[in-house]
C-alpha positions in Angstrom: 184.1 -35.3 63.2 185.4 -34.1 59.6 184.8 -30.6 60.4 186.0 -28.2 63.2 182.7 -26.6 64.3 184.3 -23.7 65.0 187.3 -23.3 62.9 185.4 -24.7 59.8 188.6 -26.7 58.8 189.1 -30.1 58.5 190.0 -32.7 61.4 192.2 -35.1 59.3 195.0 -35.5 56.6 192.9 -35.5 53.3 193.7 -38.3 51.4 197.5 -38.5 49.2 200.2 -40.7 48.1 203.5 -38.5 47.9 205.7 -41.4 47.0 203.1 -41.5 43.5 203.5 -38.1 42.8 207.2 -38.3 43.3 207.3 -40.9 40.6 205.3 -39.5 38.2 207.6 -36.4 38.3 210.5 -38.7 38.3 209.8 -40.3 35.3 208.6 -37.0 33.3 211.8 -36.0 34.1 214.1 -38.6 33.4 217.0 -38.0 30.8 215.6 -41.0 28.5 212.0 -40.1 29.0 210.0 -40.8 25.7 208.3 -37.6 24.5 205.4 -39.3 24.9 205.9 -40.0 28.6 206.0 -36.2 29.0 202.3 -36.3 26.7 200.7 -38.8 28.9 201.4 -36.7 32.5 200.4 -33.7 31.0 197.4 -35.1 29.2 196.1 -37.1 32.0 196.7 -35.2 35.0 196.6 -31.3 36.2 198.1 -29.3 38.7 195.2 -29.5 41.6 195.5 -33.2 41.4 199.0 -32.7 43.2 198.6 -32.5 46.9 202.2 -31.0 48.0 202.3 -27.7 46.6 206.2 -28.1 45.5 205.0 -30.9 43.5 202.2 -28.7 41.4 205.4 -26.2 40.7 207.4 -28.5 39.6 203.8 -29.9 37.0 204.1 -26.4 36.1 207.7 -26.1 35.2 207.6 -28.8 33.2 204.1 -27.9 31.4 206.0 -24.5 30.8 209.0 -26.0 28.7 206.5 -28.2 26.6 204.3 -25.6 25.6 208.2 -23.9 24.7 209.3 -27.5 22.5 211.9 -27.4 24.8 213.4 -30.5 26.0 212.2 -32.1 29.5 215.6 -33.2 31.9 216.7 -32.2 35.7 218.9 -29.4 34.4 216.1 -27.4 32.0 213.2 -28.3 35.0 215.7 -26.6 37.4 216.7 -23.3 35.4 212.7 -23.3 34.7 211.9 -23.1 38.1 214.5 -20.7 39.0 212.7 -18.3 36.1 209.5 -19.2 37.7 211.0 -18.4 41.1 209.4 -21.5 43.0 212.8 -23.7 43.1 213.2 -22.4 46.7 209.9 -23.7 47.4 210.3 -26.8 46.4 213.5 -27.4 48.2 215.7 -26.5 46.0 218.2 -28.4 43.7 218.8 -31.1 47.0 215.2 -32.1 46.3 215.0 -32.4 43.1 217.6 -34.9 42.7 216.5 -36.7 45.4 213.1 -37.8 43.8 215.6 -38.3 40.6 217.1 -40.5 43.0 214.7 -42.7 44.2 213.0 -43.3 40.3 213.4 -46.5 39.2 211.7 -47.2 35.5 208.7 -45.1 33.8 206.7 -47.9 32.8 204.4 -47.7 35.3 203.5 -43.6 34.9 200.1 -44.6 33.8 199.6 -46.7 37.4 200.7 -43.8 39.3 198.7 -41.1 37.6 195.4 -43.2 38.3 197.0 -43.5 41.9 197.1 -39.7 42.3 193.7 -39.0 40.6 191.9 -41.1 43.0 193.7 -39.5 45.7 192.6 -36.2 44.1 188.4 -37.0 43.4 188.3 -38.0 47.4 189.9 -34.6 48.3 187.3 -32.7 45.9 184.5 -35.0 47.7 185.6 -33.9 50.9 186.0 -30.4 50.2 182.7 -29.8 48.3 181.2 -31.9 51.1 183.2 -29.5 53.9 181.9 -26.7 52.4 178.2 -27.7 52.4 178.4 -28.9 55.4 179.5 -25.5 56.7 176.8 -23.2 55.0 174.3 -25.7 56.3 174.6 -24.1 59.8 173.8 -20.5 58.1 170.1 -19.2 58.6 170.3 -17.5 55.6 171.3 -20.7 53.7 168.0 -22.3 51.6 167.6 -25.8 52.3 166.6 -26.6 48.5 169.4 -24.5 47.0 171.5 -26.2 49.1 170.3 -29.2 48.4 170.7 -28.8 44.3 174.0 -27.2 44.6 174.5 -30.8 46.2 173.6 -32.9 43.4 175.1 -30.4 40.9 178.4 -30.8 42.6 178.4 -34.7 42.5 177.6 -34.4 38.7 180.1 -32.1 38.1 182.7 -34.8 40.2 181.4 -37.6 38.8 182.2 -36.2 35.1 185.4 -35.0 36.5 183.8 -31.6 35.5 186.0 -28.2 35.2 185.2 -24.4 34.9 188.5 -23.8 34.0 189.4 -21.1 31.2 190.5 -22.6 28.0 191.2 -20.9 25.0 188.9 -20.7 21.7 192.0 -23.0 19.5 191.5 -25.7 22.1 187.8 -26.7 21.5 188.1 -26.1 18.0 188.6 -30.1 16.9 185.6 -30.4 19.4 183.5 -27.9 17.3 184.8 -29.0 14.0 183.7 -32.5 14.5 180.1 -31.5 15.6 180.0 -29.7 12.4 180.6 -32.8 10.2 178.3 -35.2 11.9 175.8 -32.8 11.5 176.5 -32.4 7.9 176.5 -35.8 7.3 173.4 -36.7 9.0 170.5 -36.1 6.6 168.5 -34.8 9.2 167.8 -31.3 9.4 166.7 -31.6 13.4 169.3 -31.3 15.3 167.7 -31.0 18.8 164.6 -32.5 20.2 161.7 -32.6 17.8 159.1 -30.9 19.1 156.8 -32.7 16.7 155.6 -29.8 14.7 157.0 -29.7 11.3 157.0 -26.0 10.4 158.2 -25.6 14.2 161.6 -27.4 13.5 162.1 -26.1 10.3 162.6 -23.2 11.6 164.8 -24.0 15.5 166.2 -27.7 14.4 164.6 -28.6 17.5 164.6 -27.9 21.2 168.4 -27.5 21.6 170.6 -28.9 24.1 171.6 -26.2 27.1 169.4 -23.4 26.1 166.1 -21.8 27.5 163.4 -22.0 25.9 159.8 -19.7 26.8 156.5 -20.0 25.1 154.1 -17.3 26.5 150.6 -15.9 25.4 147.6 -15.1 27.3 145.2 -17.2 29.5 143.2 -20.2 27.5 145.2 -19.4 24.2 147.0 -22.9 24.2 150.2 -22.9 26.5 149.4 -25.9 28.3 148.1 -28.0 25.7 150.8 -26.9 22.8 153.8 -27.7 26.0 151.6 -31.2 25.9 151.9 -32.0 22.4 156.0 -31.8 22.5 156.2 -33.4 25.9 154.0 -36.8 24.5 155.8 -36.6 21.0 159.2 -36.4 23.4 158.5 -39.1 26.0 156.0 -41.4 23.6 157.4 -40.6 19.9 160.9 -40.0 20.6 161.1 -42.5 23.5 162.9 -39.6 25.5 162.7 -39.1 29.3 161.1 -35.2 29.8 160.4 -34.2 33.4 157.2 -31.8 33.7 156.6 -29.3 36.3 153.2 -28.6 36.8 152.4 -26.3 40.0 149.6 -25.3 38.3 147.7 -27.9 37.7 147.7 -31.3 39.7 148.7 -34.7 38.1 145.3 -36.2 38.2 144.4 -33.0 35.5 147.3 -33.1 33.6 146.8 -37.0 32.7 143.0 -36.5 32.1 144.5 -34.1 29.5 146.5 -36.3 28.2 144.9 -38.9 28.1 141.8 -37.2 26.1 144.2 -35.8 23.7 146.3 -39.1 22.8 142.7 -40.4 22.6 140.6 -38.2 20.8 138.0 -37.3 22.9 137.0 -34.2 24.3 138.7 -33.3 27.6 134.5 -31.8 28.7 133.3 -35.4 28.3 136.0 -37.0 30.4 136.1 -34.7 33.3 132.0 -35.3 33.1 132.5 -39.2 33.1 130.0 -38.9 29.8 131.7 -41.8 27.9 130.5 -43.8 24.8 130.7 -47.2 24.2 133.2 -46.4 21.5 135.1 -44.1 24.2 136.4 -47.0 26.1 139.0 -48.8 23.7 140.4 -45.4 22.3 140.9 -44.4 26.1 142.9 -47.9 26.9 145.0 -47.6 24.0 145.6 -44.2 25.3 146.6 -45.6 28.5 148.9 -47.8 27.2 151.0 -45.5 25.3 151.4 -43.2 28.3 152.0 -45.7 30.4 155.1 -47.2 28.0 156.1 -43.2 28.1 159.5 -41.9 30.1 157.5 -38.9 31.4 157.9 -37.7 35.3 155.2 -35.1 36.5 156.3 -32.9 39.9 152.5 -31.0 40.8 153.8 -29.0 43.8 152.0 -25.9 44.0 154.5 -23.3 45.0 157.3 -24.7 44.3 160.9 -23.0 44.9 163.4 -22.8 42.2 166.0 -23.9 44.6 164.2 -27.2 44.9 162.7 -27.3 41.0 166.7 -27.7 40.1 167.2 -30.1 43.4 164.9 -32.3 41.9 166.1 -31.7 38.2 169.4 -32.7 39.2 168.1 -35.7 41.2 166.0 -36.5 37.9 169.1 -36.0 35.9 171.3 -38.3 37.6 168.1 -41.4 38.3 166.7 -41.4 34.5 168.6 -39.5 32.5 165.8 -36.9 31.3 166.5 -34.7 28.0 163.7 -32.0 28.9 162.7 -30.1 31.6 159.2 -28.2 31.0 157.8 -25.9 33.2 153.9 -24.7 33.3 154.2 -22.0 34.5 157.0 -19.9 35.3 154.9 -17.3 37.4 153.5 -20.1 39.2 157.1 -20.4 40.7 158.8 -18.7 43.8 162.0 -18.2 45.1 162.6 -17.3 49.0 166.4 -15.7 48.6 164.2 -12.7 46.3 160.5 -12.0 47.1 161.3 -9.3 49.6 162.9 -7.7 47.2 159.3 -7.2 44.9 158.3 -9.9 42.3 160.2 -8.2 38.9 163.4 -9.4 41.3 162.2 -12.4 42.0 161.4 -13.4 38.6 164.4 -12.6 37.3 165.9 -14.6 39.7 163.7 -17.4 38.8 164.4 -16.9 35.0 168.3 -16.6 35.6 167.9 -20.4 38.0 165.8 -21.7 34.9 168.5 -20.5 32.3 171.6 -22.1 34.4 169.9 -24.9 35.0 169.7 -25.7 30.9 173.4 -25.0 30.8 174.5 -27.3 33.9 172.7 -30.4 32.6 172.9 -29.5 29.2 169.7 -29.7 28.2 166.5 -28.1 26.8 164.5 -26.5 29.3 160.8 -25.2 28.1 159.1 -22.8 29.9 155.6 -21.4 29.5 154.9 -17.6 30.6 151.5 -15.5 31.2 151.8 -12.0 28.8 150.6 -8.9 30.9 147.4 -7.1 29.3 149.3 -4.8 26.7 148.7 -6.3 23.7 145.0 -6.4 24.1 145.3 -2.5 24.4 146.6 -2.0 20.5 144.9 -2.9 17.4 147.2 -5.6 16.4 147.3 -8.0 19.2 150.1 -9.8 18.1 152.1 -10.7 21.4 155.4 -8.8 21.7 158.7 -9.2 23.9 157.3 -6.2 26.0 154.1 -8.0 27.1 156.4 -10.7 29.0 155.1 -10.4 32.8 156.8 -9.0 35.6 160.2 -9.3 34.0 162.3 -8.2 30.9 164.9 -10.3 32.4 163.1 -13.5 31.0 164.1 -11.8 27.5 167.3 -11.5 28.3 168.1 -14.7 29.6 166.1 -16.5 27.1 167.8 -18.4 23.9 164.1 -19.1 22.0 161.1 -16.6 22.8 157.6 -17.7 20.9 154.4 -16.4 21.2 151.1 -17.6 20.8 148.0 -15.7 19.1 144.7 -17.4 17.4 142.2 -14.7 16.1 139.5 -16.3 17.4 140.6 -15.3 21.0 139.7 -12.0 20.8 137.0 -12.1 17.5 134.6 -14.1 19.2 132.5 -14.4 15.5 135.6 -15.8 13.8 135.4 -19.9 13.2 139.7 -20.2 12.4 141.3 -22.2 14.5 144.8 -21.5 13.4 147.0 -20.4 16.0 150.0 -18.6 15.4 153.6 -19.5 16.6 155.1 -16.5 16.9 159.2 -16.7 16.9 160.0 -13.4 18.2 163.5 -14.5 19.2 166.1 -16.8 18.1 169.2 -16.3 19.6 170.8 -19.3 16.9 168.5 -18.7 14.3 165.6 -17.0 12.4 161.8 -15.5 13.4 158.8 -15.6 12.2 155.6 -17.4 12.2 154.2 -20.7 11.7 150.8 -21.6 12.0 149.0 -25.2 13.7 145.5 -26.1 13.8 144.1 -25.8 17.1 141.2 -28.7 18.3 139.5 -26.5 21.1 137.6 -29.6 22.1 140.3 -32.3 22.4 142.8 -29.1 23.6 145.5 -30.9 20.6 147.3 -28.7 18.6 148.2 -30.5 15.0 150.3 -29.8 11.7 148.4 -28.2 9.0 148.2 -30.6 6.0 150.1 -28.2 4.2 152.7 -25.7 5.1 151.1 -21.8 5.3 154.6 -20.1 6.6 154.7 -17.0 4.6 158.3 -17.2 4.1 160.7 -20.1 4.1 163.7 -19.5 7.3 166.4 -20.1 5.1 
C-alpha cells in the first residue's frame, strides 16, 4: 500500500534522480558557467523541486549571490553557505567538490532540469494524493469537500500552480501588459458581456475571479434577468456557463428558455396552448439552445462542498467561463448548519467567493432580500435587506439590486425595472433601467439609454 494505515506515512522512496540534481548544481557552479546558465536553473526550477535537502541549500546559496550580482564559482557557493550556516549540512567542502568532480559539460542543464521537474510533479501527486487519502478515513471529513479539494488540487498540479509570496515589483510587467491590451482594444468590455448595454457600461462586464450577487424580492426578475446573460453567454458569446438551479428543475428552466428565445409567453407553453404560428418560432428556439455550451445541475439541496466538486469537474471537462447560481439560499453546507443558518450562509458565500478566485472566473449568484425594504416608504433594495447574512456583502466584488414599481403599485402599467449597483468593488454605482416583458419573463435594453448619470 502507499500509505501506512497507522503511521499515515508513506511505504516507498518517492520518486528522484540525485545524479540530475547533482548536475544541475554542478554546472551552475562551474568556473566557466555562462551567466546565463546560472538564469536558466534559477528561472526554471525552485527549491521544493530538489529532493535531498543539502541540494535545496545549496539552490539557495547560489539564488542568494545572484540576487547580490555576485559571481557564481565553488569558492563564493562555499563562503555563502558557511554565512547561511547549512555547509555542514550539506557535507561540507568534501561534498561539494565531489559533485564538482563528477560534472562533465553544462550543455545538457536544460535535460536535467526537466529530469528533476518530473521527478518533482510525481512527488506533489503523491503527496496531495497521501494526504486525501488520509482525511478520507475522518468522520468529520465531507465526502464532496473532499472530493473538490481533489479536483482543485490536480488543477492547481496540472498548471504547476503556486501560493507562494511574491512581491508587488515581480508581477508588475504582468500588470503592465494587461493594461496595454486593454488600451488597445477598442472595446470597452473587458469581462463577459452580460448583454445589457447600460449594464456593461457601467462593470465592463462580468469579471474574471470575482463574485458577483443579484438579489431582490420574490417574482421581481432574478431568474429571468440571470437567464438573459446566461443565453447571451452560452448562445451570443458562444461561452460555456454552468447553471445551478436547485430551485427549479431542468425541465422548467428550458421551458423558460425556450419561451423567452422564442417569444411566446411562458403561460401558453406550460398550458400546451400553442398556435400554428407558435411552432416554427419554438424550433428555431430549439435550435439555438441546442448549438448553446450551457450545463444545468437541478439538485435540490445541493452542498457547497459538492456545487465546487462539480465546478471544478466542469472546469477541467469543458472549460466553462461562468458559474451562476439561482439561488444562494437554496444552498446548504453540512460542516455549518448546526451552528444556525447566518453561519452557514456565510460559509456558503465565503465557498462561492473562493471558488471565483480558484478558477478564475465570474461566478453570478442570485439572493432573496429579507422583508425590510417593504417596511420604508422608499423601497429601493439596500445592502441591509441581504438575507440571513451580511457576510454575502462582504465577500462580494458586484452587489445589484432589482426594483420595478409595479411590484408593489399594483395600478402602475411601467415595466421598467431598476438595476440597482449598490456595490462595485472596481468601479462605480448606480442605476440602470431594462424593460421588463412580464409575459415572455425577458428582460431587454431600452431603445434609448435613461441612466441618470453617465459612470465615468
Amino acid at each position: 500500500m502507499l500509505v501506512d494505515d497507522n503511521t499515515g506515512k508513506l511505504n516507498r522512496v518517492q520518486p528522484q534522480n540525485i545524479d540530475a540534481e547533482r548536475s544541475v548544481l554542478g554546472a551552475m557552479l562551474m568556473a566557466d558557467s555562462s551567466e546565463a546558465t546560472v538564469s536558466i536553473g534559477l528561472a526554471k526550477i525552485e527549491r521544493l523541486d530538489f529532493y535531498r535537502e543539502a541540494h535545496r541549500f545549496i539552490f539557495d546559496a547560489i539564488g542568494d549571490l545572484f540576487d547580490q550580482s555576485i559571481a557564481i564559482d565553488i569558492v563564493t557557493v562555499t563562503r555563502q553557505l558557511g554565512k547561511n550556516k547549512t555547509l555542514e549540512t550539506v557535507g561540507g567542502v568534501p561534498y561539494i567538490n565531489e559533485m564538482m568532480d563528477s560534472m562533465p559539460t553544462t550543455a545538457n542543464i536544460e535535460y536535467w532540469i526537466d529530469i528533476i521537474k518530473e521527478d518533482a510533479l510525481k512527488r506533489q501527486v503523491i503527496h496531495t494524493t497521501a494526504q486525501l487519502y488520509n482525511r478520507s478515513f475522518e468522520d468529520d471529513t465531507d465526502g464532496k469537500e473532499l472530493l473538490a479539494d481533489l479536483q482543485k488540487q490536480a488543477m492547481e498540479i496540472g498548471n504547476n500552480g503556486s501560493s507562494e509570496l511574491t512581491f508587488i515589483k515581480d508581477n508588475l510587467k504582468d500588470t503592465f501588459n494587461h493594461i496595454q491590451k486593454l488600451y488597445a482594444t477598442e472595446e470597452s468590455i473587458t469581462g463577459l458581456s452580460t448583454g445589457f448595454t447600460d449594464l456593461d457600461a457601467y462593470t465592463a462586464g462580468l469579471q474574471d475571479a470575482e463574485y458577483s450577487i443579484l438579489a431582490a424580492r420574490p417574482s421581481v426578475g432574478k431568474s429571468a434577468m440571470l437567464q438573459a446573460i446566461i443565453e447571451h453567454v452560452g448562445m451570443t458569446l458562444k461561452k460555456p456557463v454552468l447553471l445551478f438551479s436547485p430551485e427549479m428543475s431542468e425541465k422548467s428552466v428550458m421551458l423558460r428558455m425556450l419561451g423567452s428565445i422564442a417569444g411566446i409567453s411562458g403561460h401558453k407553453l406550460r398550458m400546451g396552448a400553442l398556435e400554428d404560428a407558435d411552432w416554427p418560432r419554438l424550433t428555431i428556439a430549439a435550435g439555438k439552445l441546442a448549438e448553446s455550451k450551457i450545463l444545468i445541475d437541478d439538485k435540490a439541496g445541493i452542498s457547497i462542498g459538492e456545487l465546487r466538486a462539480k465546478a471544478y469537474q466542469a472546469k477541467m471537462r469543458y472549460d466553462i467561463e461562468l458559474i451562476v447560481v439561482d439561488y444562494i439560499q437554496e444552498l446548504c453546507d453540512p460542516n455549518t448548519m448546526r451552528h444556525g443558518r447566518v453561519q452557514e450562509m456565510g460559509a456558503i458565500s465565503g465557498g462561492l467567493q473562493k471558488l471565483a478566485r480558484e478558477l478564475d472566473i465570474p461566478v453570478l449568484v442570485a439572493s432573496q432580500l429579507n422583508r425590510s425594504c417593504e417596511a420604508r416608504p422608499d423601497k429601493r433594495p439596500l445592502m441591509s435587506d441581504l438575507r440571513e447574512s451580511g457576510e454575502l456583502e462582504q465577500h462580494a466584488d458586484l452587489v445589484m439590486f432589482l426594483y420595478r414599481e409595479s411590484y408593489y403599485d399594483k395600478e402602475c402599467k411601467n415595466d421598467i425595472t431598476e438595476v440597482i449597483i449598490r456595490k462595485q468593488r472596481n468601479g462605480p454605482t448606480g442605476t440602470i433601467k431594462l424593460y421588463f416583458d412580464m409575459q415572455k419573463l425577458r428582460f431587454e435594453n431600452l431603445a434609448r439609454g435613461y441612466k441618470d448619470d453617465a459612470p465615468y
